[in-house]
C-alpha positions in Angstrom: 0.0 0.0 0.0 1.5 3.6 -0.8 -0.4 5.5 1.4 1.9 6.7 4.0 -1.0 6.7 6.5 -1.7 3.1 5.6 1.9 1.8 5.5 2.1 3.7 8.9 -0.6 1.5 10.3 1.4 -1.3 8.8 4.5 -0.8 10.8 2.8 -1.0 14.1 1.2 -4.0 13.1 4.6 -5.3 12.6 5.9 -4.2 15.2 3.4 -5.8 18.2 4.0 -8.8 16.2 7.7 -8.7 16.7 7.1 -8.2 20.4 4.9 -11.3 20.5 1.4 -9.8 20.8 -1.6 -10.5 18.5 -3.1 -8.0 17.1 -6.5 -10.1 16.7 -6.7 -12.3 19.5 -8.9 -15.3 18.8 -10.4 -15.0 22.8 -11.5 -11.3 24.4 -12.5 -10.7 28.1 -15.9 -11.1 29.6 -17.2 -7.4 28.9 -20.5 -5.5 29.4 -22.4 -3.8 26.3 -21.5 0.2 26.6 -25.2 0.8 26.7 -25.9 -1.3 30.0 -22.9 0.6 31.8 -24.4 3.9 30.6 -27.8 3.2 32.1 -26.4 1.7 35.4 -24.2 4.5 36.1 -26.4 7.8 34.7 -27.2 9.3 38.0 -23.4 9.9 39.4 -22.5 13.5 40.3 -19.9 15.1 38.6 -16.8 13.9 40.6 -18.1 11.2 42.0 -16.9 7.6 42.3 -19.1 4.4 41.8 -16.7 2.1 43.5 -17.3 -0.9 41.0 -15.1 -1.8 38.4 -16.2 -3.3 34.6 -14.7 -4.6 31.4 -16.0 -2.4 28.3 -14.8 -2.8 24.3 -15.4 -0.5 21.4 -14.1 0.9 18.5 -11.7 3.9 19.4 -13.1 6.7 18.0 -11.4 9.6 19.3 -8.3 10.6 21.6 -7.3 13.7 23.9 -3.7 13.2 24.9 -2.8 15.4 28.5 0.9 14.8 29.1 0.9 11.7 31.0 -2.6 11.1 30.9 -5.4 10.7 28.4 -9.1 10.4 27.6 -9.9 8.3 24.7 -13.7 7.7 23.5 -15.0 4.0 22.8 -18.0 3.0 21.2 -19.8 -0.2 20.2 -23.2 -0.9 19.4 -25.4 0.3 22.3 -23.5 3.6 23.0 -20.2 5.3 23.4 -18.7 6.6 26.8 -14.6 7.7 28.1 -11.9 6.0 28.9 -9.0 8.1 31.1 -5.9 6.6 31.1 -2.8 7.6 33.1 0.5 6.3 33.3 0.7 5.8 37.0 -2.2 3.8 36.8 -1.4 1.6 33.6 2.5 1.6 34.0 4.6 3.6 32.0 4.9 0.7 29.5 1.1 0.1 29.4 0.9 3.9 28.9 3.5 4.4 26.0 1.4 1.2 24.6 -1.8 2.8 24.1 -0.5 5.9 23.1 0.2 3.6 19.7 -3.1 2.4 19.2 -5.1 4.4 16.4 -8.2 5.9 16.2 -10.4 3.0 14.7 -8.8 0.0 16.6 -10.8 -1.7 19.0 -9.7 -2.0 22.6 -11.3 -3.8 25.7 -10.5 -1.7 28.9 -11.4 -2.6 32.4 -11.6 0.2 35.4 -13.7 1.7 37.9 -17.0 3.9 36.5 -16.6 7.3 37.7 -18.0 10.7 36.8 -15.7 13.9 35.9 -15.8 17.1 37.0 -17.3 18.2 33.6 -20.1 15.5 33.9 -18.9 13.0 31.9 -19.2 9.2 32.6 -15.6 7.6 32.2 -13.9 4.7 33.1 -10.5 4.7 34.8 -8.5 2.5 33.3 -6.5 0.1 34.8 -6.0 -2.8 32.0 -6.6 -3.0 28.2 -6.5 -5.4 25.4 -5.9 -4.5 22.1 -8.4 -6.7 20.1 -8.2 -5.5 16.4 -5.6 -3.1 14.8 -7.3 -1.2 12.1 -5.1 -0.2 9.1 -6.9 1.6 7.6 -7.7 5.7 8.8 -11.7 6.5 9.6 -13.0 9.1 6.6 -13.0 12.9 7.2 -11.5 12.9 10.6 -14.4 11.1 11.9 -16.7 13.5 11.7 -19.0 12.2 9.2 -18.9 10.7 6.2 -21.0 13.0 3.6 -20.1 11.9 -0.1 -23.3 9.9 -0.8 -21.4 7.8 -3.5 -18.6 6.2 -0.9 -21.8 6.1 1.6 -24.4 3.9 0.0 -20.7 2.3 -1.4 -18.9 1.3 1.9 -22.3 1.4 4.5 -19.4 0.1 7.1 -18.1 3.7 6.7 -21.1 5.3 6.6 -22.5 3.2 9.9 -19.4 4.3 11.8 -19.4 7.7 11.0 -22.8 8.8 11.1 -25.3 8.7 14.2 -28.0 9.3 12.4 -27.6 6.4 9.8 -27.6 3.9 12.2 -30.1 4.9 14.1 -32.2 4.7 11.0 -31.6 1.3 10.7 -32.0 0.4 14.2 -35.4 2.0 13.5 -36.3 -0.1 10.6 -35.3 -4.0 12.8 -38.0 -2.5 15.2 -40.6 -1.3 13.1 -40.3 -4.7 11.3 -40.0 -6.6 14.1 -43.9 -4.9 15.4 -45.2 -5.6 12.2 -44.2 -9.4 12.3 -45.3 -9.6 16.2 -49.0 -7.7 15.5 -49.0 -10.2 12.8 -48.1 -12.8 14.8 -50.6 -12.1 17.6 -53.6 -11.7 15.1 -52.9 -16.0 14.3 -50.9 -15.4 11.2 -48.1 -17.7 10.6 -44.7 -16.6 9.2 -43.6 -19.1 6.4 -40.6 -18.6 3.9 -41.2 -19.7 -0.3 -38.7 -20.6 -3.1 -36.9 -17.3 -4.1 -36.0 -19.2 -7.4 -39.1 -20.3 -9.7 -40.0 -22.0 -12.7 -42.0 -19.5 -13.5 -42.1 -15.1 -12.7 -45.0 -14.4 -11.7 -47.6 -12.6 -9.4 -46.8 -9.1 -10.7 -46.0 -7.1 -13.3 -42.2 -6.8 -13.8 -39.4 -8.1 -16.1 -37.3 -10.8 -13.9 -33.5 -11.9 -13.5 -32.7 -15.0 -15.1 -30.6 -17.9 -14.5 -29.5 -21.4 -15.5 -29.3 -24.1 -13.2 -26.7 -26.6 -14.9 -28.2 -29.8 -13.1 -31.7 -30.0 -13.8 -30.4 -28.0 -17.4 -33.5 -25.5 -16.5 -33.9 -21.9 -17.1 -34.8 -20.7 -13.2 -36.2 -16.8 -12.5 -35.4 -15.2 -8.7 -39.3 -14.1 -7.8 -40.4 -11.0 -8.8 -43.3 -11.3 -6.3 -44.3 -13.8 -3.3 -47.9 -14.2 -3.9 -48.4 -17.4 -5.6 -47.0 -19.5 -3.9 -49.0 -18.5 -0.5 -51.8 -18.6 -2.2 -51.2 -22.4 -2.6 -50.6 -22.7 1.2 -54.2 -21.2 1.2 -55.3 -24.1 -0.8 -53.7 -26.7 1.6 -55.1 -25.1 5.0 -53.2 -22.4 6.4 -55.8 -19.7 6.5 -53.7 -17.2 7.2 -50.0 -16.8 6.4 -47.2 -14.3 6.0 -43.7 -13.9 4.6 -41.7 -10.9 4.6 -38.6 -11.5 2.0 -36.4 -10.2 -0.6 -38.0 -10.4 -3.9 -36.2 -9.2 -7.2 -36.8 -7.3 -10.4 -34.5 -6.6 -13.5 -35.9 -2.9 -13.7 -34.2 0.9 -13.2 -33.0 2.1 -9.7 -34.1 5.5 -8.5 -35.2 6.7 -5.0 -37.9 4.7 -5.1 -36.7 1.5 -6.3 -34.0 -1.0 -5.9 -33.7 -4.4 -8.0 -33.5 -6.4 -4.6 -36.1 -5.5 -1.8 -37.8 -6.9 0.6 -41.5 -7.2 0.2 -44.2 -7.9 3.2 -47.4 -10.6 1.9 -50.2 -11.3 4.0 -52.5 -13.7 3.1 -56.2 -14.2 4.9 -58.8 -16.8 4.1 -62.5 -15.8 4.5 -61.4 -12.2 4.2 -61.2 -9.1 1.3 -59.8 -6.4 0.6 -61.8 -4.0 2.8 -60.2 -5.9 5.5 -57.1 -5.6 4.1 -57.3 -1.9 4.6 -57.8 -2.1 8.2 -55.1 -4.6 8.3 -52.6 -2.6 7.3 -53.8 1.0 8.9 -52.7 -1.6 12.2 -49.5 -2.4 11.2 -48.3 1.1 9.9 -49.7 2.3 13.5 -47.4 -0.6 14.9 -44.5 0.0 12.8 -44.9 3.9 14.7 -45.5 3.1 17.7 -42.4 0.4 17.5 -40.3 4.1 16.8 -41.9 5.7 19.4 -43.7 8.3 17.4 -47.5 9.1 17.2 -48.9 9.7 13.9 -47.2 12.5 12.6 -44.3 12.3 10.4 -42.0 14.6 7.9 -41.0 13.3 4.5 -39.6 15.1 1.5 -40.7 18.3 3.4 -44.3 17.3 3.8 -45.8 16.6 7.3 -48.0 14.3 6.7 -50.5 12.5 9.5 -50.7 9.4 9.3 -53.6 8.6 12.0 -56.4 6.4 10.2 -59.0 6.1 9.0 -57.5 6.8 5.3 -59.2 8.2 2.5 -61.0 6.0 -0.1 -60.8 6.9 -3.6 -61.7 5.0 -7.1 -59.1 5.1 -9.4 -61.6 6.1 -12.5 -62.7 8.9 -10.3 -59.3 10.0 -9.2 -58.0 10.0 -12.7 -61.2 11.7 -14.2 -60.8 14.6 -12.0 -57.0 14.9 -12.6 -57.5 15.1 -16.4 -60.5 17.4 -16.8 -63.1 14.5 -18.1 -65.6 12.5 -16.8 -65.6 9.3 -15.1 -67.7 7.8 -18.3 -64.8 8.5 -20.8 -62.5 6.6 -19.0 -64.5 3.5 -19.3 -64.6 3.1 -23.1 -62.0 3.1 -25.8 -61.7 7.0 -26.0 -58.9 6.9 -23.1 -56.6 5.3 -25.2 -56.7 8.8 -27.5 -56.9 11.1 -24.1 -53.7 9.1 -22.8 -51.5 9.4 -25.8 -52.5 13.0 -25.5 -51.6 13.3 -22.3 -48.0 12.1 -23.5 -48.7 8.5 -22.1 -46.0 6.6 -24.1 -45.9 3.6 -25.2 -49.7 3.6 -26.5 -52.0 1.7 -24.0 -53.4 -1.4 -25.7 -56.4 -1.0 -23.6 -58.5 1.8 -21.7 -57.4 0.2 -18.4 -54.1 0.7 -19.3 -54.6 4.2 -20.0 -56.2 4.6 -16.9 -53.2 3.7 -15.5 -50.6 5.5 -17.5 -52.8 8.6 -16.5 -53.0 7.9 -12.9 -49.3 7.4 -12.5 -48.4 10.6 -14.1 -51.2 13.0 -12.5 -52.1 11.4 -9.8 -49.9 9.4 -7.6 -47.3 12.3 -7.3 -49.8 14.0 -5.5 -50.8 11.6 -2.7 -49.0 13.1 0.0 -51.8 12.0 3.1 -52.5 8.2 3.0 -54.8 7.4 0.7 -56.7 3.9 -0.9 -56.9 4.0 -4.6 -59.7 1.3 -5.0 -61.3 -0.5 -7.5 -59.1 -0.8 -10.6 -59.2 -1.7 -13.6 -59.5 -5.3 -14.7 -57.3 -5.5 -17.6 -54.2 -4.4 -14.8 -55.4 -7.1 -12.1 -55.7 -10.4 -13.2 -55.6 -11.7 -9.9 -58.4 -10.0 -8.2 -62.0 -10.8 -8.1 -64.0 -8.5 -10.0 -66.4 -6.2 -8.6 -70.0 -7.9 -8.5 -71.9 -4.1 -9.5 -69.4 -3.8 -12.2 -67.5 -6.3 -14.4 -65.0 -4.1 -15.9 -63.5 -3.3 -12.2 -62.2 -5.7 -9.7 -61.5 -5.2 -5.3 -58.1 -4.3 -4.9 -56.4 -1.1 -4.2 -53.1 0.6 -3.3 -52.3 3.0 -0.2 -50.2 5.7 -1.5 -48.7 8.4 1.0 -45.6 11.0 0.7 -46.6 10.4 -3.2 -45.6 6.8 -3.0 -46.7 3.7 -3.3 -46.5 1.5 -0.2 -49.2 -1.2 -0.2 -51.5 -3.4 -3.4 -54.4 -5.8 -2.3 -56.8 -7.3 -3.5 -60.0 -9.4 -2.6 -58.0 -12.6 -4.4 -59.5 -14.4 -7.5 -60.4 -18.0 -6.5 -62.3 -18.9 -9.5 -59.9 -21.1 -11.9 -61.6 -21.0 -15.1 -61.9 -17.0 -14.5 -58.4 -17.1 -13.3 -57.0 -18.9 -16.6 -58.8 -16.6 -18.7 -56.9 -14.2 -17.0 -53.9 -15.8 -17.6 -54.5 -16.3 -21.8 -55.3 -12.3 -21.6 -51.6 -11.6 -20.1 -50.2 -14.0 -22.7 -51.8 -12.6 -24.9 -50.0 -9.1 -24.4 -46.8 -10.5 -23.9 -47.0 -11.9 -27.7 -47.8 -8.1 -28.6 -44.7 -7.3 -26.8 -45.8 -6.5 -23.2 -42.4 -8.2 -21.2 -44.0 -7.3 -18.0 -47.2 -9.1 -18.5 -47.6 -12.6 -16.6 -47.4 -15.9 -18.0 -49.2 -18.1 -17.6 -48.7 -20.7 -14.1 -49.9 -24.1 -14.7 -49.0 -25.1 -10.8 -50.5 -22.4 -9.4 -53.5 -23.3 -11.6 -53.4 -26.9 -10.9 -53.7 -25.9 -6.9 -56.1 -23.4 -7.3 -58.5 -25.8 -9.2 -58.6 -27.9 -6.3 -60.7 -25.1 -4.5 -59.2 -21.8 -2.5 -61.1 -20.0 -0.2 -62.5 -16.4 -0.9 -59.1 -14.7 0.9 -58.0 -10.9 1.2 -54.6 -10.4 -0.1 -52.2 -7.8 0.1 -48.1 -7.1 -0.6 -46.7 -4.0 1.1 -43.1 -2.5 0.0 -41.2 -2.8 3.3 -38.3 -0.7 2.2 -41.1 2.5 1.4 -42.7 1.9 4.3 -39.3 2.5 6.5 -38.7 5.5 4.1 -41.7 7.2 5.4 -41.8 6.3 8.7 -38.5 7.4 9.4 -38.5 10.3 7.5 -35.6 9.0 4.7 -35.5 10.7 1.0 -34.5 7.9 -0.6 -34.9 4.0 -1.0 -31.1 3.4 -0.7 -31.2 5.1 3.1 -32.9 1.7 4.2 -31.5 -0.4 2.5 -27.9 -1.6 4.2 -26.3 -2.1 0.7 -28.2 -1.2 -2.0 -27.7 -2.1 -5.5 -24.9 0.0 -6.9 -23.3 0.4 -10.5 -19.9 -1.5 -10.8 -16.7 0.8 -10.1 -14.6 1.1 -12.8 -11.2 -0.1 -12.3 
């Protein structure tokens, strides 16, 4: 390595290994998580002495040098807190030691808990343990790591350098965690499906594809999780979850990321209307998991989320954003208002223009949580169509913050209705529709065995975390989101 910083690391490294000390010991002391210590200890007076001693590692994150004494911050997981060291304490040896440790090494130091004159908690250290010798420096001097390239790039970076980063992602393991325990608690069971199929379906999206040399079989990683817990309605499981990564070979933006982890409940003897209320409980969870009521700030909206939501048809949400009535929007006439509209490519059908239209003039400007209900049929072919009106089916989409978070349906569980759907979507992917679904012969083999009327519904986890925690973009939730390959 040429960096002198680097090759200065380097030497030391060398150097405790010529003295006959590891630099990563395979075994570390007993210690206690920063966090505990913090909480045990918070009511000392400044100057006072708790009289107990405790073990304590971290990453070293900064140091203050005094002559022959020192206070050095460590952090780990659960907080940070400061370490004083002096020489007549440690030995002059010990001392000399510690003064060549580097910021971003982590050390294991055992003392007495104390609190200084200027209020801070700090342990007096009377022992370390040097536990791993980092060789290369901490960005920026440590205090923050702002080039969003190298932070969506090296997340281990952006983790240590930035509070507020983590704590965004310590907020998204508990609202997830609520979500899967209200879920739990309501009788739903958690179950986990192939992520590789034999066939992409249960959305509309163009999948990754893959060979799999044994069986000499073309294999797809799911775009969607739906079918195959709709089969585990058709064996008995009246109501079932799974929350997993699903996968689609589209563009990446704020909103969207190739891998992400999708959320699909399942509930026999159920529809969508209780789908709505399902999932104004779990959003309420997934808050109250964050501690926060109902109000939250995204993209420089405030936007109150306390339910119950607005209900809206699509036709009628798209008539009123266009300037025409609800009637026009029905026949083939939308095809001509939608290309005029600059919808491009040119809808093959008026339910296709409804949707170009709504996605353009509408959904941008869902900032409160809203249902869009009642689409369409010829962009649902799994839901069951309305029984006032055949051209519409019982599903909609909760959009808030002008994004998409949530799609259910009251699920189609009539086969011969269901394969006609099927033949329709073929149909369009001959005209050169690559997002249209083919046709699934399993999934039609089970559900002609007899599913029960259910209420489905998929919601985006990764949006959902967005919102609630106030984050612009898609790639602030994810750990390590998709990225374009450096160039070498």
């Amino acid at each position: 390595m040429s960096d002198p910083l680097i090759q200065a690391r380097l030497d030391k490294l060398r150097a405790l290994r010529e003295k006959g000390i590891d630099p990563y010991p395979a075994r570390v002391p007993t210690v206690e998580r920063i966090g505990a210590v913090i909480e045990r200890f918070g009511s000392l007076d400044a100057e006072e002495h708790s009289g107990k001693r405790h073990v304590v590692a971290g990453r070293q994150m900064a140091v203050r040098g005094m002559g022959k004494a020192s206070f050095r911050d460590l952090r780990d997981g659960t907080g940070k807190i400061q370490i004083h060291a002096a020489a007549d304490v440690l030995g002059a040896d010990r001392f000399a030691a510690l003064g060549d440790t580097d910021i971003g090494d982590f050390l294991a130091v055992r003392g007495e808990v104390f609190r200084t004159k200027r209020g801070e908690l700090t342990i007096a250290a009377e022992e370390w343990t040097l536990l791993a010798k980092s060789i290369r420096p901490l960005p920026e001097k440590w205090h923050g790591l702002k080039d969003v390239e190298t932070r969506y790039r090296h997340r281990s970076l952006d983790l240590i350098s930035n509070d507020g980063v983590r704590e965004t992602f310590t907020q998204r393991s508990k609202i997830l965690s609520a979500i899967r325990r209200a879920l739990d608690e309501d009788g739903f069971l958690e179950v986990e499906n192939p992520a590789l199929q034999a066939v992409a379906s249960g959305g509309h999206a163009r999948p990754f594809v893959t060979h799999h040399n044994t069986l000499d079989t073309e294999l797809y990683l799911r775009i969607a999780l739906e079918l195959h817990l709709k089969r585990l309605l058709v064996g008995g499981l009246d109501r079932v979850y799974e929350m997993n990564k699903c996968f689609r070979n589209e563009g990446v933006s704020t909103e969207h990321n190739p891998e992400f982890t999708m959320l699909e409940i399942y509930q026999a003897y159920a529809d969508y209307e209780d789908m709505m209320r399902l999932v104004e409980r779990l959003v309420h969870a997934g808050l109250e998991a964050i501690g926060r009521q109902s109000v939250v700030d995204f993209k420089g909206e405030t936007i109150d989320l306390a339910p119950p939501w607005e209900r809206i048809p699509m036709v009628d949400a798209v008539a009123r954003a266009v300037g025409v009535e609800p009637a026009t929007l029905r026949t083939a006439e939308a095809i001509d208002l939608a290309v005029s509209k600059g919808i491009d490519p040119r809808p093959a059908s008026s339910g296709e223009a409804i949707e170009g239209l709504f996605a353009k003039f509408v959904e941008p400007k869902l900032i409160r949580p809203t249902f869009i209900v009642d689409y369409p049929i010829e962009i649902s072919p799994l839901a069951k169509r309305k029984a006032d009106d055949d051209g519409l089916v019982e599903r909609f989409e909760l959009f808030a913050g002008g994004i998409e978070l949530a799609n259910a349906f009251t699920e189609l569980n009539d086969p011969v209705d269901q394969r006609e759907r099927f033949e329709a979507q073929e149909r369009l992917r001959a005209l050169g529709n690559d997002e249209a679904q083919p046709i699934d012969e399993d999934f039609l083999f089970a559900v002609e065995h007899g599913m029960p009327p259910a209420g489905g519904m998929g919601i985006g986890v990764d949006r959902l975390v967005m919102l609630l925690t106030g984050s612009p973009s898609i790639r602030d939730v994810i750990l390590f989101p998709t990225m374009r390959r450096k160039s070498t």
